[in-house]
N, C-alpha and C positions, 0 to 999 in steps of 0.2 A: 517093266510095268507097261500096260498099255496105255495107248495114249487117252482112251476116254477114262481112265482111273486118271493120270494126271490131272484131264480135265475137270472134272469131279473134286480133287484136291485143290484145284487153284481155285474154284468156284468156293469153295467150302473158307476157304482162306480169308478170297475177299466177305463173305461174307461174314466172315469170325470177325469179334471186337478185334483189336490188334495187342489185347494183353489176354492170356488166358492163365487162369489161378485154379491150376489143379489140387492145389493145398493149401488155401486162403488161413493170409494169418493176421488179425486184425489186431494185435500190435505190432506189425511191421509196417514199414512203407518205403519205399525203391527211395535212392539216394537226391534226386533229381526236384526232391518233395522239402528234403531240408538244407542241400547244399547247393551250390548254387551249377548253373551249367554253362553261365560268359565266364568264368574266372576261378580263382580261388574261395575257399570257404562257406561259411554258414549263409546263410539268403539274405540275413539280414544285419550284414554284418561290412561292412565296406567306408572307406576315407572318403571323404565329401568334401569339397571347397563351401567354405558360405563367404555372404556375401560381401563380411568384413576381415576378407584373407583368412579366416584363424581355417585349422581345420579342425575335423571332428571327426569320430571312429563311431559308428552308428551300430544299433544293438545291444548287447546284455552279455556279453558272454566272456568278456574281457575285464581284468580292474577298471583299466581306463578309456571304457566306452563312455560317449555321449559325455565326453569332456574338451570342453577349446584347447587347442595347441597352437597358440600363436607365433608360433615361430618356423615352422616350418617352413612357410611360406620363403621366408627372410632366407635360412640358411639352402634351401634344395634351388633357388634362386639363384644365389652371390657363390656357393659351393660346388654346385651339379650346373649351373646352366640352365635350370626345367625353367620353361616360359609357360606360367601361369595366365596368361591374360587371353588365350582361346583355346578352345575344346582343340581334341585331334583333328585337321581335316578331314579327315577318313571317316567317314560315318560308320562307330560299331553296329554290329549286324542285329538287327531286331530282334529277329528270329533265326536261326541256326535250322534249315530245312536240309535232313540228309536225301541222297542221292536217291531211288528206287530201291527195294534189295532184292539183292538174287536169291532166289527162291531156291534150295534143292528141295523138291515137293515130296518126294520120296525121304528125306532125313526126319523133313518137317512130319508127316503122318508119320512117324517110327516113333519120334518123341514125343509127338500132342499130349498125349496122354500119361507118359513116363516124369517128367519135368517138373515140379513143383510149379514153377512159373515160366513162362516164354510172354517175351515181349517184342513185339514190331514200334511200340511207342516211337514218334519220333526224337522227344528227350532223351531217353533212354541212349536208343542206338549214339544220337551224337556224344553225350556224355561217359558211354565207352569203345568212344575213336579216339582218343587224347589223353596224353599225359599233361604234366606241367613244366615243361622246358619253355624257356620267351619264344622260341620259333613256334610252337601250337597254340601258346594260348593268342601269340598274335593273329593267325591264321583264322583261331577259333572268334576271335573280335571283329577280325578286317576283312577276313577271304574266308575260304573254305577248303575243306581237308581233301586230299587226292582221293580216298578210300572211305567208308564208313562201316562200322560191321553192321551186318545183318539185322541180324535179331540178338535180343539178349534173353538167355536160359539163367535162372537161379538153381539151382539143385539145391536140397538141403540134408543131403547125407553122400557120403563114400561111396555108397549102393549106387547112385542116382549118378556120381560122376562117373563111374565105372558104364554104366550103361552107356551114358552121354557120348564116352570117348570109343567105346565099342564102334555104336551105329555112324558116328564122325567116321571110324576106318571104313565102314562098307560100305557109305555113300560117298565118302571122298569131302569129306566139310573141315573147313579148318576151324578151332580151336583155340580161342586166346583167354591166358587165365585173367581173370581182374580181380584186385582187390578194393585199395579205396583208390586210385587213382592218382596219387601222388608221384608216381616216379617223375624224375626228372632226366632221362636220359633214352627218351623215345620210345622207350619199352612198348607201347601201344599202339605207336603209330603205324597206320595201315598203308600198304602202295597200291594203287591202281593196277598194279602188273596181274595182281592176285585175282583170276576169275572164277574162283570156287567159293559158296557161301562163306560166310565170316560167320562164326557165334561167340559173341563173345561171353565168356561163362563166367558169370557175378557169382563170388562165394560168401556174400553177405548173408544170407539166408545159416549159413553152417558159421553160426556165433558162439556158439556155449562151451563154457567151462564145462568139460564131462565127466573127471574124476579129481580130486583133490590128495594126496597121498603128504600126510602130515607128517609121518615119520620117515622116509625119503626125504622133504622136502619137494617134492616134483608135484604138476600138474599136468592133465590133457587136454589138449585146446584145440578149436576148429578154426580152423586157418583163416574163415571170413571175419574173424572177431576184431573189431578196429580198436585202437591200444587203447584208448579213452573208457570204453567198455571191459576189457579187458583187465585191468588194474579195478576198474570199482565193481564187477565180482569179485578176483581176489580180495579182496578187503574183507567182502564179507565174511571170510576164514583166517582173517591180520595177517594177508600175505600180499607180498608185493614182487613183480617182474621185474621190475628197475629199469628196461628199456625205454628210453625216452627220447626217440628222437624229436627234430623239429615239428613234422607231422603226425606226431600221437592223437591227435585230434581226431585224423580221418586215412590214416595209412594203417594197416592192420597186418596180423601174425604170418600171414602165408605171405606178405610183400616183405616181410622184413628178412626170411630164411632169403627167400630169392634173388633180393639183391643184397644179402649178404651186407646187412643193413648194423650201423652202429647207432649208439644212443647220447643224450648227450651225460647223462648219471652213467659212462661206461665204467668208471674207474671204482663204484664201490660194488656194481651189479655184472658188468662183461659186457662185450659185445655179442653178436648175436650168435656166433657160433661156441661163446662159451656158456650160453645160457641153454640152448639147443639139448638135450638128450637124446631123442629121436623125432624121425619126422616120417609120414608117412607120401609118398611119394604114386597117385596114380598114370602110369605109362600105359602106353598103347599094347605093351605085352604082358600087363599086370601091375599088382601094388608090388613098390620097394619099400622094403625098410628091416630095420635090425630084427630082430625075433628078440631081443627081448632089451630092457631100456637101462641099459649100464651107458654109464657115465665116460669109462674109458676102456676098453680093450686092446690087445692083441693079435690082434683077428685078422694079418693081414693089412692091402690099402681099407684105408678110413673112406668108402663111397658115399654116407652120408654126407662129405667133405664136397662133395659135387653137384650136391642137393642146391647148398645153400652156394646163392651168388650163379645160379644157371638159368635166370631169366626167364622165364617160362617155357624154353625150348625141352624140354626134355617131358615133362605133362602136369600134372595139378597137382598139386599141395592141399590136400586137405584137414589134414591133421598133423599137430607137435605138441611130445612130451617134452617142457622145458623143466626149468632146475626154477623155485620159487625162495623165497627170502621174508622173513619174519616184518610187517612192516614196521621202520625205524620207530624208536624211543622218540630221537631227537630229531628237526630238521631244523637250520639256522641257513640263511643267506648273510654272505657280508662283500665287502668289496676291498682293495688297496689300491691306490694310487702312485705309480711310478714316476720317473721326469721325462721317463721316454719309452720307445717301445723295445728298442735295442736290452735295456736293462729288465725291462720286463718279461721278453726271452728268458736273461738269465736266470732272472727267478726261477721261471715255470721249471725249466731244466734241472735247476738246484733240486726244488721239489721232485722233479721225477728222479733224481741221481738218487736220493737221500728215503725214494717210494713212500712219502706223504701225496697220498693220493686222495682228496677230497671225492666226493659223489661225483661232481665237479667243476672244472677249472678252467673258464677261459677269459685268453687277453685279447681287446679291441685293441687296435692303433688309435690315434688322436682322432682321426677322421670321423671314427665310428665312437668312442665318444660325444665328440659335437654332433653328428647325426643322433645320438641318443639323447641328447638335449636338448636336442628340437622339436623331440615328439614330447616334449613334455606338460603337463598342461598347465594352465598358466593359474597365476596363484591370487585367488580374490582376495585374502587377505592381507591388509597391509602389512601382519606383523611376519606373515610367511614369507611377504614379498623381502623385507631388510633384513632376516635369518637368510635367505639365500643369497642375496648380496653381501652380508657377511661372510658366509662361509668363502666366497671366489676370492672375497678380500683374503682372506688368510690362507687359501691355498698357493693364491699368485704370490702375494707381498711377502705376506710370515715364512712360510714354507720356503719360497721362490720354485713354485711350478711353473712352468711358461705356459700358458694356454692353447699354442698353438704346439706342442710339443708332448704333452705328460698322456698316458695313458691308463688303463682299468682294466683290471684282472675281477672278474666277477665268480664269488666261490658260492657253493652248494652243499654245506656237509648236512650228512644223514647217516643216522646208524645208533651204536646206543649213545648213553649219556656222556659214558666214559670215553668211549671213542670219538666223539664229538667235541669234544671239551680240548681233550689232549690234542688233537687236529690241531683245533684254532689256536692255541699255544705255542706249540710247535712253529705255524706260519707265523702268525706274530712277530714272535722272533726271529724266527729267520727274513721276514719284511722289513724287518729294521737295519739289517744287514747292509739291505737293497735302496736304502733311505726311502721307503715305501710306506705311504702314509692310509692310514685304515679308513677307506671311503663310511664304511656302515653299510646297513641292510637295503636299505630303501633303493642302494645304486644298484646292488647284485639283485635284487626282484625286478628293477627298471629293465635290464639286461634281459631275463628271462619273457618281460612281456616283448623285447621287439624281435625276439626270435620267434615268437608264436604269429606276428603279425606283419614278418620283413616279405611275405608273399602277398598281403592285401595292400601292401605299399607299395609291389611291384605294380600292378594292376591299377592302383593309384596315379600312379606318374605316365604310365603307356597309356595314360587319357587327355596328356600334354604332351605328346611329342618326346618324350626321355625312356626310352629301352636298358632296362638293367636286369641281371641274373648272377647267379654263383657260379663259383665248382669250389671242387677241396681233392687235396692231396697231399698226401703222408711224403715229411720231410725228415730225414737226420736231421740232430740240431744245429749241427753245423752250419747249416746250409741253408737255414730257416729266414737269415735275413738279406742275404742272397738271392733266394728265391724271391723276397715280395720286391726287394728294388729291380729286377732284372723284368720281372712281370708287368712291375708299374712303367716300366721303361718303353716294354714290346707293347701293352695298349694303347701308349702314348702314339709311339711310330704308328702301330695298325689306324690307329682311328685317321690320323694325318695325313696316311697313304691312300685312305679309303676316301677321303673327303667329308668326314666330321667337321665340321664347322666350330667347334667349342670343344675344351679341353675335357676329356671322359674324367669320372668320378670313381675314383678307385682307392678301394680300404680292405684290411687283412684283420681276418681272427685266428687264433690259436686255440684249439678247444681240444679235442682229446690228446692225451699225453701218454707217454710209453716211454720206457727205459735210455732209446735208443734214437726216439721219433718225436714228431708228434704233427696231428693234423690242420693246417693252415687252410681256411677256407679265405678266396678273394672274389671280393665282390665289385661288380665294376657299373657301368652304364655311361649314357651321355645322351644327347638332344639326336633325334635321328630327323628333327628339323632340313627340307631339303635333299634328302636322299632320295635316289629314287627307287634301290630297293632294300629298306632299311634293314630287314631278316638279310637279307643274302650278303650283305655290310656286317651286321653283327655275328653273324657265320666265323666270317672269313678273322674277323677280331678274336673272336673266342679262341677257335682252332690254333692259332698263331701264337697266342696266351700260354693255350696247353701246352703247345708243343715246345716252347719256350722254358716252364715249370720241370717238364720231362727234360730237356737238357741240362738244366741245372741241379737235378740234381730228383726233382718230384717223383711222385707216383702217377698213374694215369687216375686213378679214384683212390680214397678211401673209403668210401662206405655208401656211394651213391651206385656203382655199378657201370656197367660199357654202353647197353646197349643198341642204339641204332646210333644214336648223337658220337660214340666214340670208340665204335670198332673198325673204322678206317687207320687210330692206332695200334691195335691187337698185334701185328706182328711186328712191333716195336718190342713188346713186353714180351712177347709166348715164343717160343721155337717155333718151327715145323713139326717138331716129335709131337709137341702140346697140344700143338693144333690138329695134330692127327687124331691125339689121344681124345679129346674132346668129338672130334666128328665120327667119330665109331663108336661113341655111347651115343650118339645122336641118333644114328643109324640103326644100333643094336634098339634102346627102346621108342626111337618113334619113328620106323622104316618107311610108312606114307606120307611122313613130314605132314603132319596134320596141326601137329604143334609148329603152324611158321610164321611165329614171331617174328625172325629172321634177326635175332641179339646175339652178338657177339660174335657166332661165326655164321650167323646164316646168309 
């Protein structure tokens, strides 16, 4: 192209708005508008200090929004170490202003016209540079990102990605897919190294349920559809997904195949690859996928198997046939009370030996208990108030639970009446076994809200001085309480070695369950008070965490995925054959590396 056509193009640019709507749709609007872009969640939806300690959860969107919790204060204090009494020194960043972007001016005219939407937005572009691991969203509060993409393109059909990814191979443009932005394992993060435009391509726009097939059982979905939206169309046909993980809110169908994503209902619905039928796969040398949508064959390797859990390196997901479910008769939450967390293992275990497998089933340790009691909001009435001081009385005295010792298995059955019913009978009894006493409903729904809300609380705390995040790894059960003492042990050392000043915060859950396994998520944090480079401190904590879990016995993920944050372990877990075999599909469908992400092996 010559150079006065460039010129001409760059001129046209600056003068274009910096959003252009080649297919305006006035009930949509980019995500930036209702979620937020310093943090996690909804805009208006976040923990606040007031000014008589209690806290509060602001917004609508929750049971227990815009209700006092006065204890938090007390127990994230005397527990955690957080010093509530100033803000972060670090002043969060006002404004989040991305870098210039590089123009390929030549990509950009190819698709002016072709793209439902392209955005230069500033929002926009920062909002998809980042996932939610504590290393970004600190960055995204306190610093700034090495890289930022470009421009952000919507497409809203298979057509439009197919072209997208075409004219990307003739100008040389890279290509990163986005969904809702929730991964938690770098997946988005961009390097400065990278000096070919960035586009990041939002599949938000490709939402819709497309076919409904009632006698299968199947449905066909557009990979941008975020689970929240997803489930209340099904409904409209009394059908339900059942995949539920923590981010159903705002994680959607094409994140969930890609990191090979589990739910927390896995055990009445599957995880994601058992939900899956087919998926359509656009690569830089054409669409993959089966030719036609059976559930299981003999066909051969299973390549859809490489679909799900391939990070975005291989090209975009824009459509899956999954397997659908009649939505349940019944749904009941209830809770049990153990004397410890050791016997509450056994439980869960009994349960998996015996395959009473609730929707489902997980155990806090004591810690996370008392953390779930602090969120809790405090009771105006007096007669509520001496109902809950009776109940402590008779679980410590009557009972003899020790407080600082007993733990909560919080259950989720769905499904019909009959199966419902017999379930909770079944555990019952077998709780009794356990000397395991029946918390009731109110503790197992209490549960469900701090899993929806344990990332706006992350956010919460990184405004004092206290840096905390998860992982989770698939344990035999042998080795399940092995794991969290040996873990608790190695954050203990790391933080000591590192010069943490105050003892980290660290509690385990047990939530999905298998025959043979089951998933232990650990959650940790402490005062990053004093440090002087708190991220590259909590780095070196975590990594030492994992690699500690992986000696004993762990997985490196169950259902969170590798990668940027943790394919420095890859060839712990993979051969060399595995890792060949994975970079020759890399090669076969995307030979310009247009797709570089750079997860898992890139």
């Amino acid at each position: 192209m010559s150079e006065n056509r460039i010129t001409t193009i760059s001129q046209q640019l600056m003068q274009t708005p910096e959003i252009i709507e080649n297919q305006p749709d006035i009930n949509w609007k980019p995500k930036h508008k209702w979620f937020k872009t310093d943090g996690w969640g909804y805009l208006d939806t976040k923990f606040i200090l007031r000014e008589n300690m209690s806290v509060l959860l602001t917004g609508n969107k929750y049971t227990f929004c815009n209700k006092n919790m006065p204890d938090v204060v007390d127990f994230c204090t005397k527990i955690a170490h957080v010093t509530f009494n100033q803000k972060n020194p670090i002043m969060p960043n006002q404004l989040h202003i991305a870098a210039p972007p590089i123009i390929n001016y030549t990509f950009f005219d190819a698709i002016s016209h072709k793209i439902s939407r392209i955005s230069f937005e500033n929002n926009e572009r920062v909002m998809h540079s980042y996932g939610h691991t504590l290393q970004e969203m600190f960055k995204l509060k306190y610093g700034k990102f090495d890289r930022y993409c470009d421009v952000v393109v919507y497409p809203n059909s298979t057509e439009q990605v197919l072209s997208l990814i075409k004219l990307a191979n003739e100008h040389n443009v890279v290509l990163i897919p986005y969904g809702g932005g929730t991964n938690v394992t770098q997946d988005l993060m961009l390097f400065s190294s990278e000096k070919r435009m960035i586009a990041s391509v939002d599949l938000c726009r490709m939402c819709k349920v497309k076919s409904v097939n009632k006698k299968s059982m199947t449905a066909c979905i557009e990979a941008g559809i975020l689970g929240s939206q997803l489930e209340a169309e099904l409904s409209k046909y009394g059908l339900c997904l059942g995949h539920e993980p923590d981010s159903i809110e705002f994680s959607t169908l094409g994140g969930w195949i890609s990191t090979r994503a589990s739910g927390m209902k896995k055990n009445a619905y599957g995880n994601i690859e058992d939900i899956v039928v087919n998926v359509k796969l656009v690569t830089s040398k054409g669409i993959f996928e089966k030719s036609g949508d059976w559930q299981r064959v003999s066909n051969g390797p299973d390549l859809t198997q490489i679909v799900l859990g391939s990070e975005g390196m291989f090209g975009i997901i824009t459509e899956a046939v999954v397997k659908v479910c009649l939505l349940p008769e019944k749904k009941e939450y209830d809770s049990i009370l153990f004397h410890d967390f050791e016997t509450g293992v056994k439980f869960v275990e009994c349960l998996a030996k015996q395959k009473v497998f609730p929707a489902s089933v997980r155990l806090v340790d004591n810690t996370q208990v008392r953390f779930a009691l602090a969120f809790k909001e405090e009771n105006t009435s007096t007669l509520d108030a001496l109902i809950e001081k009776l109940k402590r009385y008779f679980v410590s005295s009557v009972k003899g639970f020790k407080l600082d010792k007993f733990c909560l298995l919080t259950l989720l059955y769905e499904g019909t009446v009959a199966e419902v019913n017999m379930q909770m009978k079944i555990i019952e009894s077998l709780a009794s076994q356990y000397n395991g006493l029946k918390g009731g409903a109110d503790s197992g729904i209490r549960g469900y809200f701090l899993t929806f809300v344990i990332a706006y609380i992350r956010d919460f705390v990184m405004e004092h001085n206290f840096i905390a995040e998860s992982f989770e790894t698939t344990v035999p059960w042998e080795k399940i309480i092995d794991v969290c003492r040996e873990a608790t042990e190695q954050i203990n050392k790391s933080c000591k070695k590192e010069g943490v000043k105050t003892a980290p915060f660290v509690t385990f859950r047990v939530s999905q369950i298998y025959n043979t396994c089951a998933t232990v998520y650990c959650y940790f944090g402490y005062s990053c008070e004093g440090l002087s480079d708190a991220i590259a401190t909590y780095s070196i904590v975590e990594n030492e965490a994992r690699e500690c879990v992986m000696k004993n016995g762990g997985s490196l993920s169950h259902h969170h995925g590798i990668g940027k944050l943790r394919k420095h372990f890859v060839p712990q877990i993979m051969t060399n054959v595995g890792l060949g075999v994975l970079k020759s599909i890399k090669k076969e469908w995307d030979p310009n590396n247009i797709f570089a992400v750079n997860n898992i092996i890139g």
